[in-house]
VMD Tcl script that draws the C-alpha trace (Angstrom):
set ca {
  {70.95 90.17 107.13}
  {74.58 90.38 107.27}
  {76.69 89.86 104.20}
  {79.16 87.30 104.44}
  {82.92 88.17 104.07}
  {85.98 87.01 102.28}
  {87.20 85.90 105.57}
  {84.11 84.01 106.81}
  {84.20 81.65 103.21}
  {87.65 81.44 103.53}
  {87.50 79.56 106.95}
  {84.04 77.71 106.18}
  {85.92 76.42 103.13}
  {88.91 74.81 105.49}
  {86.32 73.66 107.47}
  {84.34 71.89 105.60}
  {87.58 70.39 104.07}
  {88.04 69.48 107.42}
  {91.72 70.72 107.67}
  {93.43 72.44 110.02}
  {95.09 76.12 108.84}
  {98.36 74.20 109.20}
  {97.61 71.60 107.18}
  {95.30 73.86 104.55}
  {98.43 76.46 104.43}
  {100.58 73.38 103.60}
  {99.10 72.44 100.47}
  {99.17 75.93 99.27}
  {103.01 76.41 100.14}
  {102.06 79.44 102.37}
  {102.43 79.95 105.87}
  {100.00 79.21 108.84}
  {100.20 82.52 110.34}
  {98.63 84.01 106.93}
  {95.72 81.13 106.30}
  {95.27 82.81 110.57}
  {95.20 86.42 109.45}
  {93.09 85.53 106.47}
  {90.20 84.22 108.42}
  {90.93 87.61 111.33}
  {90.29 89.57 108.08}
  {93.84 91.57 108.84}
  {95.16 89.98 105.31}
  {93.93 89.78 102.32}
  {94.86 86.94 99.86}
  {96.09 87.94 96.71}
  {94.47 87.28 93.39}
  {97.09 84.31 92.63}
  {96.20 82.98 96.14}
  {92.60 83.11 95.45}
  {93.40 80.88 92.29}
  {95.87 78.72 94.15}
  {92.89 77.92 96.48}
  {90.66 77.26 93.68}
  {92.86 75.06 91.99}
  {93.80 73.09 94.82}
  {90.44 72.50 96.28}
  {88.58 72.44 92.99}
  {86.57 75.52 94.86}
  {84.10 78.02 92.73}
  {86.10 81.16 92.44}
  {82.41 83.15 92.65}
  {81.34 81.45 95.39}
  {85.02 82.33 96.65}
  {85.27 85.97 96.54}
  {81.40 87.20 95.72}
  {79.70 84.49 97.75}
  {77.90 83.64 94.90}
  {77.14 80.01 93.36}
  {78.38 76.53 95.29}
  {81.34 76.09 97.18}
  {82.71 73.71 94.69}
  {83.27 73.74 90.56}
  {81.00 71.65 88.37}
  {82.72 70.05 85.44}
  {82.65 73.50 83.33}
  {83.55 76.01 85.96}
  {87.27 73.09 86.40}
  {88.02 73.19 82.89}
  {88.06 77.07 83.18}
  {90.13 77.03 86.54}
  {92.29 75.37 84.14}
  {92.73 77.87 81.51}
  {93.21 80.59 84.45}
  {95.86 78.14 86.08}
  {97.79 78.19 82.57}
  {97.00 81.42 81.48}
  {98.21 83.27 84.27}
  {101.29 80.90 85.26}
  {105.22 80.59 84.44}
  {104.99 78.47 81.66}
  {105.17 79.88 78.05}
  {105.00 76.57 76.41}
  {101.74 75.98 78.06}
  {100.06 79.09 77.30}
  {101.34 78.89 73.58}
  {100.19 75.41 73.34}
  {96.13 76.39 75.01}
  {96.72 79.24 72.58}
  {96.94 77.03 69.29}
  {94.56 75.11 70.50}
  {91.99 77.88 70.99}
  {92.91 78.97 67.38}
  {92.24 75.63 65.86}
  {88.91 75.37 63.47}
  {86.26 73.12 64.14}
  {87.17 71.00 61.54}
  {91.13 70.47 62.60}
  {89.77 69.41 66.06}
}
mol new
graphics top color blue
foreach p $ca { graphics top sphere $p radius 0.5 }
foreach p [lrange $ca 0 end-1] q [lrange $ca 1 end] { graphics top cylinder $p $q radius 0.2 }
display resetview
């Protein structure tokens, strides 16, 4: 049995989303021509990108890149796309804030 690739869950994802690469590269602010190459397998999305898509499409980041799990997050597997999303963007306030927050005792929360 062959093992699926990056590429092949990468275009069954838009698929099943039922979006065209134009309109899939849209709502990730990248361009058509690299959603194309993507799903060629002559790119490679970076690890941001991979997160991006995750966000976006609420889509299991295993599933994603091992092929493990479902497609899609359950409640638990958003709340950590979450963390990632503010853990590993621009804003210091936000990752000071999750921070604190993390820190807090049982009893403060």
């Amino acid at each position: 049995m062959e093992v699926r690739k990056l590429k092949d869950r990468f275009k069954e994802l838009r698929e099943t989303l039922s979006l065209t690469q134009q309109k899939f590269a849209d709502r990730l602010d990248i361009s058509r021509n690299f959603v194309a190459q993507i799903e060629m397998g002559n790119k490679i999305p970076s690890e941001r990108t991979i997160k991006d898509i995750c966000r976006e499409f609420k889509v299991n980041y295993d599933w994603l890149v091992n092929g493990t799990g479902n497609m899609f997050q359950d409640d638990d597997s958003d709340a950590q796309a979450i963390v990632d999303s503010v853990m590993t963007g621009d804003n210091d306030f936000a990752k000071k804030t999750l921070v604190k927050f993390a820190r807090l005792s049982e009893e403060r929360w």
